[in-house]
C-alpha positions in Angstrom: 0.0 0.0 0.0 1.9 3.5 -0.3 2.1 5.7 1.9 -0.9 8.1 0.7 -3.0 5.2 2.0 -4.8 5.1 -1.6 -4.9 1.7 -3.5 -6.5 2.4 -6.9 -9.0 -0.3 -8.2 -7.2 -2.9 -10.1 -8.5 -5.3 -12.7 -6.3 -7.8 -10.8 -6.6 -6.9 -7.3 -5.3 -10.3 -5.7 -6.5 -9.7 -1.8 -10.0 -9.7 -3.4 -12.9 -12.0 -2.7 -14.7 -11.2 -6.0 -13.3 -12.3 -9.5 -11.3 -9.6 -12.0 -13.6 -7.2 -13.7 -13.4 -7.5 -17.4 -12.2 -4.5 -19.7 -15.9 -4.1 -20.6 -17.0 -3.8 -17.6 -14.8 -1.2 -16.5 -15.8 0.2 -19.2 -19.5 0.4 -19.0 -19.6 3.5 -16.4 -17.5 5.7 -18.7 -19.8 5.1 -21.7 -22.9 5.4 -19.9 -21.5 9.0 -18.3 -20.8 9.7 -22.3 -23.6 9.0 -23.6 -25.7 10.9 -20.8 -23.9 14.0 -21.6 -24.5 13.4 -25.3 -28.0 13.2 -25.4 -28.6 16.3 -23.3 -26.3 17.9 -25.8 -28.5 16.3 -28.7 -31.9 17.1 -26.8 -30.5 21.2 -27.5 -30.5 21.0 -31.1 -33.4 23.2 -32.3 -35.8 22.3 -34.8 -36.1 23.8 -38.3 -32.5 24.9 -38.4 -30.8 21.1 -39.8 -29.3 23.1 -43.4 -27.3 25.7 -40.4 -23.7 25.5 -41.0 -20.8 27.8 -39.4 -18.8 27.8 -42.8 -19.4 26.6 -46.6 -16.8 23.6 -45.6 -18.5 22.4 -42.6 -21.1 19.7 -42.0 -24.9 21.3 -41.5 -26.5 20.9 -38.1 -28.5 18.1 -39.2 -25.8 16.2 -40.9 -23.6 16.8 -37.7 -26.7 15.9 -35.1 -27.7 13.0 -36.6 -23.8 11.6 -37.0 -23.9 11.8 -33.1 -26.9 9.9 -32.5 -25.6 7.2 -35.0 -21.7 7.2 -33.8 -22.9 5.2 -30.9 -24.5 2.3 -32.8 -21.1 2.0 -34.5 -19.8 -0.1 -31.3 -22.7 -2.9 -31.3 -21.3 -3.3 -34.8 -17.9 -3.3 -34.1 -18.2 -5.6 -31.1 -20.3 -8.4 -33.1 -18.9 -8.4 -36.5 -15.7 -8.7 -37.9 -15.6 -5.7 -40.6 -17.5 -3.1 -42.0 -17.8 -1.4 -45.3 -19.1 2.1 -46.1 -19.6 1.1 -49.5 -19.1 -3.0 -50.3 -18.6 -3.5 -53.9 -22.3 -4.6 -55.3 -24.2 -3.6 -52.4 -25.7 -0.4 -50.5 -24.0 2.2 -49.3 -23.9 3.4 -45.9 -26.8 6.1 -45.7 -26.0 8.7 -43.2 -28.1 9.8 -40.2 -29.9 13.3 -40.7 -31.7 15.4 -37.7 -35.2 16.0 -38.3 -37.0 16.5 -35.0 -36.1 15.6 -31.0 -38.2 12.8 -30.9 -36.9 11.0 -34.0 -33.0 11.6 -33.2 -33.3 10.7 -30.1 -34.7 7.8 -30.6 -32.4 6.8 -33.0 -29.7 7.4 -30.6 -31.6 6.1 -27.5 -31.8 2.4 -29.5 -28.1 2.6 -30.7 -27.2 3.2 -26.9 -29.1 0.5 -25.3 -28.0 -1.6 -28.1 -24.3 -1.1 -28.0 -24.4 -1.1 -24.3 -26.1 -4.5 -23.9 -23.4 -6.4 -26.3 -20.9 -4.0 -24.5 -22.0 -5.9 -21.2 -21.7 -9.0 -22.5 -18.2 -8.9 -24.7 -15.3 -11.0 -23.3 -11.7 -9.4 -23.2 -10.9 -12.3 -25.6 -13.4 -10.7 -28.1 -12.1 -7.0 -27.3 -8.7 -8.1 -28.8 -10.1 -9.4 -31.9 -9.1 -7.2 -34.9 -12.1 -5.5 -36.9 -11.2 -3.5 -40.1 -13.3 -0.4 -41.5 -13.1 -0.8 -45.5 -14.7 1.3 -48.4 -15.4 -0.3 -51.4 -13.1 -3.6 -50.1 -10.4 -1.9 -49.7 -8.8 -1.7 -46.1 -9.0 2.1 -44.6 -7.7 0.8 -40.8 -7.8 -1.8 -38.6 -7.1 -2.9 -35.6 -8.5 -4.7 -31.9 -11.7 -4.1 -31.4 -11.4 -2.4 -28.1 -8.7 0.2 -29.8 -11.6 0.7 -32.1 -14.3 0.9 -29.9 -12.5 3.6 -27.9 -11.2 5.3 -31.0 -14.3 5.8 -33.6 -17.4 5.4 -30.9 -16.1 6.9 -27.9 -13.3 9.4 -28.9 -15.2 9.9 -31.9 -18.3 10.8 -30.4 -17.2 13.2 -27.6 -15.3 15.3 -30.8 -18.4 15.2 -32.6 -20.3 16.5 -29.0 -18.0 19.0 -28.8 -18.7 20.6 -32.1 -22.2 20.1 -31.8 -21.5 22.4 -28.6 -19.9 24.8 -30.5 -22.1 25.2 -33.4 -24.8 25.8 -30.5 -23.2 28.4 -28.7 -23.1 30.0 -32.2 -26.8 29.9 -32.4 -27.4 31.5 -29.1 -28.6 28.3 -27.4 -27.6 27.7 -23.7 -25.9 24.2 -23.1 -26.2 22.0 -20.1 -23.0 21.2 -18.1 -20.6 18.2 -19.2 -19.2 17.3 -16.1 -21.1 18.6 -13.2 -24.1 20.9 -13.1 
């Protein structure tokens, strides 16, 4: 023990009764504290403004809305597949998300949370280091473990995406609710 008298929890902790948590489910309470903060950034976005952008090169509102409410169904599909493809040679592209109103992007992102959390929940560390490759058109853009993934384009990916969401409120005038704390 050192001498601060603080032993940080350990995945491993060997004077312990119960058994190691898994990766996942240390996990679980940074993703749900994520996504919490994400949908009351999402529940902000006003109505009738979805074609609003801040610059001719950025994304609109909508487009950038409705990319956060479907960032987090990317992890149920990277922890129980193998691959994915934007755009698989003979078959349909991937058709992006778009906000329309509250109730309809919420939803969306609502179901993509409970779904990604509940194989989230259930994923072994052996399936975490599995490697899962994003491809376009068959050829390879990245790949790597799952977990590196995960954390990379759902989590990382999402809370950049939340972040500009922010900002592009604030440019609209609208108040956002606090992050981390009140």
């Amino acid at each position: 023990r050192p001498a601060s008298g603080y032993l940080p929890p350990s995945r491993t902790n060997r004077n312990s009764l119960e058994s190691p948590m898994s990766i996942a489910q240390s996990m679980l309470p940074e993703f749900d504290q994520e996504m919490a903060t994400s949908r009351k950034i999402l529940a902000g976005v006003p109505e009738g403004k979805g074609d609003w952008k801040p610059h001719p090169k950025s994304m609109t509102l909508g487009r950038l809305a409705g990319h956060v409410a479907e960032l987090v169904g990317w992890g149920g599909t990277i922890l129980t597949t193998s691959e994915l493809d934007f755009a698989p040679v003979g078959g349909p592209s991937f058709q992006p998300t778009f906000f329309t109103t509250h109730a309809a992007t919420l939803k969306i992102f609502d179901d993509n949370v409970a779904r990604t959390r509940a194989v989230l929940q259930k994923v072994s560390d052996a399936d975490l280091m599995v490697t899962w490759a994003l491809k376009s058109g068959g050829k390879l853009l990245l790949s790597m473990p799952k977990i590196a993934m995960f954390r990379s384009m759902v989590m990382n990916h999402i809370i950049h995406h939340r972040a500009q969401l922010g900002v592009y409120l604030r440019l609209l005038d609208i108040a956002l609710p606090g992050s981390y704390g009140p």
